[in-house]
C-alpha positions in Angstrom: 0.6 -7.4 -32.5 -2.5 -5.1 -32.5 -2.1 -2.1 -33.4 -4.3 1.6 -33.2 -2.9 3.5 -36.5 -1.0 0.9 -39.5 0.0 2.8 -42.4 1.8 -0.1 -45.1 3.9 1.8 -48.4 6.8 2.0 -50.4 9.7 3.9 -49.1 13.5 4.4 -49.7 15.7 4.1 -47.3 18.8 5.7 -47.6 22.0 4.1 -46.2 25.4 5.6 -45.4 28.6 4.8 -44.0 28.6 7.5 -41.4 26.1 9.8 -39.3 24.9 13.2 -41.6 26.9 11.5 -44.8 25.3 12.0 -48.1 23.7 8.8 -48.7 25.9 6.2 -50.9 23.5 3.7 -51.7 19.7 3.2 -51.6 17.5 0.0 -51.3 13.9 -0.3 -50.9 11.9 -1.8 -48.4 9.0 -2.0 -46.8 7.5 -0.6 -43.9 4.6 -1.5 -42.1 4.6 1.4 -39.2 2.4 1.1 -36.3 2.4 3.1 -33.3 2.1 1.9 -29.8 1.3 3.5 -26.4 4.0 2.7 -23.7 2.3 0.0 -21.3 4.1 -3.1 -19.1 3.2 -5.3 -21.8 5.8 -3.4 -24.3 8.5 -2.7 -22.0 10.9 -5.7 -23.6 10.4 -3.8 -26.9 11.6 -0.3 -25.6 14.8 -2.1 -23.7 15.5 -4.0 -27.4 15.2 -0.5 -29.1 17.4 1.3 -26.7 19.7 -1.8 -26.6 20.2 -2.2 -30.3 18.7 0.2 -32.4 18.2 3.8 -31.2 21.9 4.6 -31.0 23.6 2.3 -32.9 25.2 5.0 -35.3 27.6 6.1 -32.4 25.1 8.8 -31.4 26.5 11.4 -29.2 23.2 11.3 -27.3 23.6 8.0 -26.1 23.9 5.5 -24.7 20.4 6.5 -23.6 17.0 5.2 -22.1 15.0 8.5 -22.0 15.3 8.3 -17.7 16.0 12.2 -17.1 13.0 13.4 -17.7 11.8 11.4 -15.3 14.4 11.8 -12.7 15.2 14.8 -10.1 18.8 16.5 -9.9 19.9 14.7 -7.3 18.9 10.9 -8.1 20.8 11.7 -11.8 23.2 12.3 -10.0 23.4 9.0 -8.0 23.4 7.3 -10.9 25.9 9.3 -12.6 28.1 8.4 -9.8 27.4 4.8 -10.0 29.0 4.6 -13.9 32.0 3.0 -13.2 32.8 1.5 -16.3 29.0 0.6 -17.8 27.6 3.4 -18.4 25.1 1.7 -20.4 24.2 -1.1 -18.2 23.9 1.5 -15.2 21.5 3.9 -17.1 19.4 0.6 -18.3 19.2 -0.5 -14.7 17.4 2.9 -13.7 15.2 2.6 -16.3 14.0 -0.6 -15.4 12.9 0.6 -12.3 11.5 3.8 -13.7 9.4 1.6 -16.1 8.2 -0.9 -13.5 6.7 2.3 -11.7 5.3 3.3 -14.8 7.5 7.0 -14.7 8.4 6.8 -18.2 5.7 7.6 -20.6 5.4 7.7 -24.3 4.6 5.9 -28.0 6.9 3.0 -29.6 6.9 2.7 -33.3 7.1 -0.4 -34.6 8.0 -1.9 -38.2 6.2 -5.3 -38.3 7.3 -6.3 -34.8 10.3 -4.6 -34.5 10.3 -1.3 -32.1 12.1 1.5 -34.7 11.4 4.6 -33.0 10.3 6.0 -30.0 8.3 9.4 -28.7 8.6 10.8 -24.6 5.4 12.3 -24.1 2.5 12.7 -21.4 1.3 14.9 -19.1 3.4 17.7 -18.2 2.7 17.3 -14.2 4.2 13.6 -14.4 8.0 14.9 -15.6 10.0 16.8 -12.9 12.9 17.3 -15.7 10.9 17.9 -18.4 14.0 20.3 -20.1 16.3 18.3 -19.4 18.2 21.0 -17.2 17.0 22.5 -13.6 16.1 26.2 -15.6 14.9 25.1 -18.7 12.5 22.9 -16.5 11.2 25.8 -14.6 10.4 27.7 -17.3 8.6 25.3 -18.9 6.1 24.2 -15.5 6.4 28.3 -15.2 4.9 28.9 -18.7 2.4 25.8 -18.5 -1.4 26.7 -20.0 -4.3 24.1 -18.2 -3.8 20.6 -18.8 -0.9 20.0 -20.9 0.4 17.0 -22.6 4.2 17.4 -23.2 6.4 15.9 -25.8 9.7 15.7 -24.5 12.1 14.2 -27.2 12.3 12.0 -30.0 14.5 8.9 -30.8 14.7 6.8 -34.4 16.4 4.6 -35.6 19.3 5.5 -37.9 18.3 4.0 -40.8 14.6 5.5 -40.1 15.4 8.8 -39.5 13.9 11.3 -42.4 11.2 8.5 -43.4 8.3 10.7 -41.4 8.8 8.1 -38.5 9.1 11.4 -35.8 5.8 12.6 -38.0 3.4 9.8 -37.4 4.6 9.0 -33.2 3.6 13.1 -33.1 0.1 12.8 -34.6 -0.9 9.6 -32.4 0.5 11.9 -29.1 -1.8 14.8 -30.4 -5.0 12.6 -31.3 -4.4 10.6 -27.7 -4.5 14.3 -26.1 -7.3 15.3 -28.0 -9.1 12.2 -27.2 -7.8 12.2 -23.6 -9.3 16.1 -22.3 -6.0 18.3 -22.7 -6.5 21.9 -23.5 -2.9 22.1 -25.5 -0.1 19.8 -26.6 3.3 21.2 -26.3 6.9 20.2 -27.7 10.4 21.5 -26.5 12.5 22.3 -29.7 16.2 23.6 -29.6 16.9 26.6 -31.6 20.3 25.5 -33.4 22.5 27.6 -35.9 22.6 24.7 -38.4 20.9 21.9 -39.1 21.6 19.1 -36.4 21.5 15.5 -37.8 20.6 14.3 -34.0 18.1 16.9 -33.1 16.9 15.0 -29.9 13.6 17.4 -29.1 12.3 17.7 -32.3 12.8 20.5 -35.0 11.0 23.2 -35.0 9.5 22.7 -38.5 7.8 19.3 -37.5 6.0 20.8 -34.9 5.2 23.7 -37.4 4.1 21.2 -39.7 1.9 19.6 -37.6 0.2 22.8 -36.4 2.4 24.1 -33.2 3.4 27.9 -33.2 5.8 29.5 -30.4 4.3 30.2 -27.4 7.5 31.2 -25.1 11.6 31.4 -25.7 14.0 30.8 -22.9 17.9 30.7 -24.1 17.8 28.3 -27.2 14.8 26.3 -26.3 11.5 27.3 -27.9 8.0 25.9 -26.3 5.9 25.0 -29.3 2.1 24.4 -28.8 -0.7 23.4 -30.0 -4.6 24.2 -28.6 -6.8 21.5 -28.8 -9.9 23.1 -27.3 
């Protein structure tokens, strides 16, 4: 598989019996990482992450396939309503369609050729639910500054997670805007009273890292941006 950014090295990863467990054992592998624009081409590889990988630690977040953001009040509601008892295969169903219209936009990180992570992000007029709740939403198309690439959530694989996975699918989203005329990049973090093992959005200290500062506050979510010109 081609690939635009391939960084190869030595890592540990750490392995535990449950979600935000001290770690009980350690092995090493591995990791070829690569970083892949969302395109038709790649969409079997974002169904087998969602599928397998992204929440196969019993996530509370899931089952997921990153549709709301892309999706007005009323048709996540239909689909709500349509549940029954697959959730999962209901939910995967919508996404299909949402990916076949090309509505769902982001980067897919891959190990070798195996899709390990997975970034929401793209141009802030595109998403109608970009906070994930009707207020949250508003504020954020309320506080929007000129063309503005958004970066809606984050999603890695459990035995990925903490290996600077989130890190590298942020820097390829802020070089494509750079590279593609937007005048900020933007993230969505939650403000949480302790540390959240499945912080969805994004930590505030990874966007800090990577350059963001606050820009606007609205309950617990915090819009974190970056100026590119």
């Amino acid at each position: 598989m081609a690939s635009s950014r391939n960084a190869a090295n030595r890592v540990k990863l750490s392995i535990s019996d449950e979600p935000g467990t001290k770690p009980k054992q350690e092995v090493k592998i591995s990791m070829a990482i690569s970083i892949e624009p969302l395109t038709r081409g790649l969409i079997p590889a974002y169904l087998d992450f969602f599928d397998n990988r992204a929440f196969s630690d019993d996530n509370p977040y899931g089952p997921c396939y990153c549709t709301s953001p892309s999706m007005d009040t009323a048709s996540i509601r239909q689909m709500v309503s349509e549940f029954g008892n697959d959730t999962k295969g209901t939910i995967r169903r919508y996404a299909v369609d949402l990916l076949n219209e090309g509505k769902i936009h982001g980067y897919l990180a891959f190990d070798g050729n195996t899709s390990i992570g997975w970034c929401n992000a793209g141009d802030l007029s595109a998403y109608i639910n970009v906070g994930f709740d009707e207020d949250v939403s508003e504020f954020i198309h309320r506080n929007a500054c000129a063309k503005t690439m958004s970066v809606v959530c984050f999603a890695i694989a459990p035995e990925y997670r903490g290996r600077g996975v989130a890190t590298a699918l942020l820097e390829r989203a802020i070089q494509d805007a750079a590279a593609g005329g937007f005048d900020v990049i933007e993230g969505y973090a939650t403000v949480w009273q302790e540390r959240v093992y499945n912080d969805y959005t994004g930590p505030i200290r990874l966007f800090e890292k990577m350059g963001f500062s606050e820009a606007a506050r609205y309950r617990n979510r915090v819009i974190m941006r970056k100026r590119l010109r």
